[in-house]
C-alpha positions, 0 to 999 in steps of 0.5 A: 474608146473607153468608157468614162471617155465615152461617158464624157462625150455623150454629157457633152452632147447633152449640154450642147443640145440644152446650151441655145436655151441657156444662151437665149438668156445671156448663160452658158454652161462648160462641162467640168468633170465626171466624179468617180460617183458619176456625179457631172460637175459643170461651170454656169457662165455668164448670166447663168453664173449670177442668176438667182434663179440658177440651181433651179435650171441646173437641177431641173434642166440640165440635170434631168435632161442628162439623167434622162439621156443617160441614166448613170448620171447621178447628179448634176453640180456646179462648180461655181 
C-alpha cells in the first residue's frame, strides 16, 4: 500500500468516526482529496454545507481531530 493511499485511508477513518456528530445536526461530511501539502480538502453536506456556524466546525472539529490522529495533516479545507 502506499503511502498517500495509506494517508487516505486513515483521514477516512478519522471522518468516520467524527461523522454521528455531524448527522445529529442534519450534516455530513465526504472526503474529497489530499493536496500534495497535505492539506485534506472535504465537502460539508447537508446542514453542515449551509450552516453559518460551519468554518467553525470544520476548523475546530474536524480539523483538529485529523491533525491529532494524524500529525502530517496541515490543514483541513472545504470545498464548498
Amino acid at each position: 500500500m502506499s503511502e498517500k493511499t495509506e494517508l487516505i485511508q486513515k483521514v477516512e477513518n478519522v471522518i468516520n468516526q467524527i461523522r454521528p456528530y455531524l448527522e445529529a445536526d442534519g450534516g455530513n461530511i465526504r472526503f474529497d482529496s489530499i493536496t500534495e501539502d497535505n492539506v485534506v480538502m472535504v465537502e460539508l453536506l447537508g446542514a453542515c454545507g449551509s450552516c453559518p456556524m460551519s468554518q467553525m466546525t470544520l476548523k475546530a472539529g474536524v480539523e483538529q481531530a485529523v491533525r491529532k490522529a494524524i500529525p502530517e495533516i496541515q490543514a483541513v479545507e472545504a470545498i464548498n
